[in-house]
Phi, psi and omega in degrees: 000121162285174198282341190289313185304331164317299209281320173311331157275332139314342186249338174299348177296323167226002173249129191290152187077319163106354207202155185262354190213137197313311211299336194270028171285329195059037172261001147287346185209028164043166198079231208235072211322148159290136188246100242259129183253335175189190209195137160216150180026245163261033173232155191214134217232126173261159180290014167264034182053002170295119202237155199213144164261169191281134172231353175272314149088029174075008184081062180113301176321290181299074179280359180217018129116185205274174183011080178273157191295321199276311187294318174312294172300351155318296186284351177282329181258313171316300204299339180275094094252318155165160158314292175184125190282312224037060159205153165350152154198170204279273242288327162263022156240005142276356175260253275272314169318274202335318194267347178280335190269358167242025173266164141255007200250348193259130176257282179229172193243170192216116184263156180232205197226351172177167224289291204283334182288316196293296173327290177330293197297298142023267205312293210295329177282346190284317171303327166270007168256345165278334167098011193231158208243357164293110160276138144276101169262202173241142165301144164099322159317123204245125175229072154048180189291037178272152176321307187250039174259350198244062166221108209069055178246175217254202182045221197291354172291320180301275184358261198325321198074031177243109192299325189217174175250144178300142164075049192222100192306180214255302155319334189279340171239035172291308189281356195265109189221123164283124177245176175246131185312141183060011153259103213254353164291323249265336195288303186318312177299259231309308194292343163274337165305336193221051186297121187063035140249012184283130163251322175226180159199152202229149196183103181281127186279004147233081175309076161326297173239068158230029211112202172260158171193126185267143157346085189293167191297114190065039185267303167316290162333310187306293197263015118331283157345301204277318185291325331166325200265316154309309198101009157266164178262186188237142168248155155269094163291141178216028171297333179291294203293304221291143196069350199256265160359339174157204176275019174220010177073191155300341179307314186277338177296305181274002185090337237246097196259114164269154144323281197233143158238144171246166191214099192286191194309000167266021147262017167215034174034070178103296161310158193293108155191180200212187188181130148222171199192166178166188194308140175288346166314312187284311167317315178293349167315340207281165170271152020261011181252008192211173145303350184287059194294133187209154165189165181180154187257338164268338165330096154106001177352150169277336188271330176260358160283319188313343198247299173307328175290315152347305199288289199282301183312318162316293213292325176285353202250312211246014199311351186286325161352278172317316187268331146317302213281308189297345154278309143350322179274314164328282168312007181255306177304335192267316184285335189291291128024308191273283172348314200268321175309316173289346181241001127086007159005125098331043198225165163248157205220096158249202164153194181196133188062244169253012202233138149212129202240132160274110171255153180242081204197134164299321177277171198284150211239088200227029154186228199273287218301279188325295181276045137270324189288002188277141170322107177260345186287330165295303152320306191298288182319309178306301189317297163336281186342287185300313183300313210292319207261018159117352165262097177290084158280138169301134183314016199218146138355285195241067172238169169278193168230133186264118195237144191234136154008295196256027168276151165235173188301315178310333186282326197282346192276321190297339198272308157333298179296338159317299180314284195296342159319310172303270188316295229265004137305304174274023133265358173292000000 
C-alpha cells in the first residue's frame, strides 16, 4: 500500500469521504486520490515521489503556475507581519483600486474569503436593489455551494450524479429558476412566466463547470438586452473566467457589460479569497453604507491580498503573458482534435483560450442536457490512463483542462503522445 492510500484510508476515518472537497474522492473515476506533497511551475509531485504534469492548477488559479518566487515572497513577507488582524489593512484597498481599475464594469468591490461566498453575497445584493426575489440560473451551471445555488448544477455535482443536495430546505430554492444554458427563448418563457419578479440571472459566461462550453454567437448579447428590458440585473460568475481570459474576463473577452460580477481564488493567486463588485449605485446597497448586510473576518486578509496583488500585477506588467498561454490552449485543442480524427474518436474538443475540455460523446456539446450525453465510464478509463503515464487531469468529466503561463510545447506536446497511446492501444 502507498502513502496517498495510507492516508486515504486514515482520512476516511475521520473526514466524510476521506477528502474536503467531493471531486477529489476519484469515485468517478475509481482508484485511490493522490495525495499532492508539493507543486512547481507546472508540475505536482504526490507524496509518493510521483511527478505530473498539471492541468487542474488548484482549479484554475495558478495561472503563472505553482509557487511562483514573487508570490511566495509576497506571502511570505505579509505572514512576518501577522496572519490576519480582522481589520482594515493597506493591501486591500490596492487590490480593491487594481480590480476596479482593470474591470471597466466594476466602480466598487467587496472582498469575500471564496467563489460561493461572492455568489451568495451577489444574489442578496441584487435582491436589494431590486427589490425582488427571483434568479434565473443555467442548467450546468456551478456558483458554488449556497442553498439556492444547487439546483441543476455543475461541477462535483454532475460528477456525483446528484441533481441537488440533501439538507438543502424546499423554500431556500423556490426563487431559483433554470433555464438552458445558450437558449436564450429558454430565459424569455421565465421572464414571462414571473413577469416583475426576476430580480437577476446569474451566469457563468463560459460554462466551466460542465466541461468547458462557450457561448453561442450573440447569445450573451441577447440576454444582456433582455435583462436591461426587464429590470433585472445580470450578474457574471467569473470564478472561472475572471483574470484568466484576460485583465476583464469574459466580460472583456466577449463584449458583454454585467451589473456584478463575482471572482475567486486567482485574485489570491490560489488562497482562499473572493470577491464581488458592479456599478456603484448598486454596491452601495452593501452595509455599512446601504442595507444589505454582508461581513466576514477574513475579508482582505493581509496575506492573500499580498499574494493576489503579487500576482495580478505580473499579469498586468506582462499582458504577452495572456496571449502565450490562449495560444497554447489553441495549439492543444487543434492537435487533440487532429489525434481524435484520425482514430476516428467518438469526443468533442471544445474550448476558448487557456480552457479546454475533451468531451466523450459524438454529439456537439453546447449546453447541460449535450454534456450530459458524454460516455463518463470512457473518462475514467482515459484518466487512469493519463495519470499512470504522468498527466493530471481533473478526475471528473465536467472539469476544464487549465492551461498556465509556464506550461510549454513540450509539455503539450509530451501530453498529445500520451493522448495518441491511449488510442492506439485501444485500437490494437
Amino acid at each position: 500500500m502507498d502513502r496517498s492510500e495510507q492516508l486515504f484510508e486514515r482520512a476516511k476515518k475521520v473526514i466524510p469521504g476521506g477528502v474536503n472537497s467531493p471531486v477529489r474522492a476519484y469515485m468517478a473515476v475509481g482508484g485511490k486520490p493522490r495525495f499532492i506533497a508539493s507543486a512547481d511551475k507546472e508540475m505536482i509531485t504526490d507524496v509518493d515521489g510521483h511527478t505530473y504534469i498539471d492541468y487542474i492548477g488548484s482549479w484554475g488559479p495558478m495561472i503563472l503556475g505553482h509557487n511562483h518566487p514573487a508570490i511566495r515572497e509576497a506571502a511570505m513577507e505579509a505572514a512576518g507581519r501577522g496572519l490576519s488582524f480582522g481589520a482594515s489593512c493597506p493591501a486591500e484597498v490596492e487590490m480593491a483600486e487594481l480590480i476596479c481599475g482593470l474591470v471597466p464594469s466594476i466602480e466598487m468591490v467587496r472582498m469575500v474569503n471564496s467563489g460561493t461566498e461572492a455568489v451568495m453575497s451577489a444574489l442578496r445584493v441584487a435582491r436589494g436593489f431590486t427589490g425582488r426575489n427571483k434568479i434565473i440560473k443555467f442548467e450546468g451551471c456551478y456558483h458554488g455551494h449556497c442553498d439556492s445555488m444547487l439546483v441543476k448544477a455543475g461541477s462535483g455535482v454532475m460528477t456525483s450524479g446528484v441533481p441537488d443536495s440533501a439538507g438543502v430546505p424546499e423554500g431556500c430554492a423556490q426563487d431559483t429558476l433554470t433555464a438552458a444554458y445558450n437558449d436564450i427563448e429558454s430565459v424569455e418563457r421565465l421572464f414571462e412566466s414571473f413577469p416583475g419578479q426576476v430580480a437577476a440571472v446569474i451566469i457563468e459566461p463560459v460554462a466551466a463547470n460542465m466541461g468547458v462550453v462557450v457561448p453561442k454567437e450573440g447569445f450573451l448579447e441577447k440576454l444582456r438586452s433582455l435583462c436591461t428590458a426587464e429590470g433585472a440585473l445580470l450578474i457574471f460568475d467569473e470564478v472561472i473566467t475572471g483574470f484568466r481570459l484576460g485583465f476583464d474576463g469574459a466580460q472583456g473577452y466577449y463584449g458583454v457589460t454585467p451589473d456584478l460580477t463575482t471572482f475567486g481564488k486567482i485574485i489570491g493567486a490560489g488562497m482562499p479569497v473572493g470577491a464581488y463588485g458592479g456599478r456603484r449605485e448598486i454596491m452601495e446597497m452593501v452595509s455599512p453604507v446601504g442595507s444589505v448586510y454582508q461581513a466576514g473576518t477574513l475579508s482582505g486578509n493581509p496575506v492573500a491580498m499580498a499574494a493576489g496583488l503579487a500576482q495580478l500585477h505580473i499579469l498586468e506588467m506582462q499582458p504577452e503573458l495572456y496571449e502565450g498561454m490562449n495560444r497554447m490552449g489553441g495549439y492543444f485543442r487543434e492537435n487533440l482534435r487532429e489525434i481524435l480524427g484520425r482514430f476516428h474518436a467518438p469526443c468533442q474538443v471544445t474550448g476558448v483560450g487557456s480552457l479546454s475540455c475533451l468531451f466523450f460523446t459524438a454529439e456537439e456539446v453546447t449546453d447541460y442536457r449535450s454534456a450530459k450525453t458524454s460516455d463518463t465510464a470512457a473518462f475514467a478509463d482515459y484518466f487512469r490512463y493519463m495519470l499512470a503515464h504522468g498527466i493530471y487531469v481533473a478526475p471528473s468529466q465536467f472539469e476544464a483542462v487549465f492551461m498556465s503561463s509556464v506550461h510549454t510545447k513540450e509539455d503539450v506536446d509530451r501530453t498529445l503522445e500520451v493522448v495518441e497511446s491511449y488510442y492506439a492501444r485501444k485500437r490494437a
